[in-house]
C-alpha positions as CSV (number, residue, x, y, z in Angstrom):
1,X,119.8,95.3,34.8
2,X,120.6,92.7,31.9
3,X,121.6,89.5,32.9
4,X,124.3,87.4,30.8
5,X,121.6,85.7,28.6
6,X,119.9,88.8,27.5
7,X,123.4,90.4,27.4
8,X,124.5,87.6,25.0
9,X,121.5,87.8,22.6
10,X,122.1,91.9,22.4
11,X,125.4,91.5,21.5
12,X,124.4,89.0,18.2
13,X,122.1,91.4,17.3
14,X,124.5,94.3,17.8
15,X,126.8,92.4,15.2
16,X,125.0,93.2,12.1
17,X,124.3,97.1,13.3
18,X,126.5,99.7,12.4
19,X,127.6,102.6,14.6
20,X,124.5,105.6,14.3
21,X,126.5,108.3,16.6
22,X,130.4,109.0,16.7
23,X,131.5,110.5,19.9
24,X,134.5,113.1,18.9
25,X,136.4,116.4,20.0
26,X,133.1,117.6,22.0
27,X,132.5,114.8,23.7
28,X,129.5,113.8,26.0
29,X,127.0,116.4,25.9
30,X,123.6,117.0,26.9
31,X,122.7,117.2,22.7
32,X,123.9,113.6,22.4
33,X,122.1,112.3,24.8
34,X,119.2,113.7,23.4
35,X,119.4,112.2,20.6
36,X,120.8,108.7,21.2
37,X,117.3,108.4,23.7
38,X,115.2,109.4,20.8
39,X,116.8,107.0,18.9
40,X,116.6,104.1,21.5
41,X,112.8,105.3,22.0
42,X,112.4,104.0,18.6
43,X,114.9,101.4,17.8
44,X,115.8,99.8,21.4
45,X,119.4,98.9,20.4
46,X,122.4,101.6,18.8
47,X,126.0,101.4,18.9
48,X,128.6,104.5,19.1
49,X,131.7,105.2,18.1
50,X,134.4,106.7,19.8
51,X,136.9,108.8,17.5
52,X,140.3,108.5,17.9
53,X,140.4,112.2,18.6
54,X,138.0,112.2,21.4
55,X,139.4,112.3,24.8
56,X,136.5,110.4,26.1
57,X,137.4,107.0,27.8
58,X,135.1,103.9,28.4
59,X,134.7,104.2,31.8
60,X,133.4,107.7,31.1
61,X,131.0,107.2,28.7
62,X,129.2,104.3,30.4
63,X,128.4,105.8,33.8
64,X,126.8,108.9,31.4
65,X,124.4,106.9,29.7
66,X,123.8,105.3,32.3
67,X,122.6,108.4,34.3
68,X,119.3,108.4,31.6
69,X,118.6,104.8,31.9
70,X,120.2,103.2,29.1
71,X,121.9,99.7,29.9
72,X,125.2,98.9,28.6
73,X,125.7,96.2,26.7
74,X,129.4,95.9,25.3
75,X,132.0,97.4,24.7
76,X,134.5,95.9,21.1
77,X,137.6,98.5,20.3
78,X,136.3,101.8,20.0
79,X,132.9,100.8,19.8
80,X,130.0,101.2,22.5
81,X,126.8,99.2,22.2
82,X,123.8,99.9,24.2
83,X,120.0,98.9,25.2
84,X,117.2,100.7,26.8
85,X,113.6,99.1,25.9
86,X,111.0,101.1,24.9
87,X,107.0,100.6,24.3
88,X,107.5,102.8,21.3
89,X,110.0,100.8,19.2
90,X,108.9,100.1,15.4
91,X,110.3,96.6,15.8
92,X,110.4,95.8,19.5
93,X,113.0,93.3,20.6
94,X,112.3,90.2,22.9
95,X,114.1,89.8,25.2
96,X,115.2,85.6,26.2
97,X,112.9,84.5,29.7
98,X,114.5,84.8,32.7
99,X,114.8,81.2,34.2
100,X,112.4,80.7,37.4
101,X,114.6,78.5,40.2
């Protein structure tokens, strides 16, 4: 579970991303999820599109990714970003320390 720090720092470096996947007419599948976690395997951080044409809502498409693990980080318009850290990732981000009481 992110807490507000690390969800804050995602989110700047979600700004300069552009979407990798589009969500459309066929909606969540099995296929997508696939490949979104092979994609996180390797670059920790992605953000989605959701067409216009999609019947999908945001509500939806959170609680499925977050069946495999993957942490949500925003949500801007039509737009889904998401985290799930990996050992595997080319350029791993680091995450701001938790603050000990």
């Amino acid at each position: 579970m992110l807490n507000s720090k690390e969800r804050t720092y995602l989110k700047s470096l979600a700004q300069k991303e552009k979407a990798k996947f589009q969500i459309g007419k066929e909606g969540l599948s099995e296929n997508l999820a696939n490949d979104v976690l092979n994609y996180l395997n390797k670059h920790e951080l992605i953000k989605i599109s959701i067409l216009q044409n999609s019947d999908v809502e945001k509500d939806d498409a959170i609680s499925f990714f977050e069946e495999y693990d993957i942490e949500f980080v925003q949500f801007i318009g039509r737009v889904l970003v998401l985290y799930k850290h990996s050992d595997n990732a080319k350029d791993p981000i680091v995450l701001p320390k938790k603050q000990s009481k």
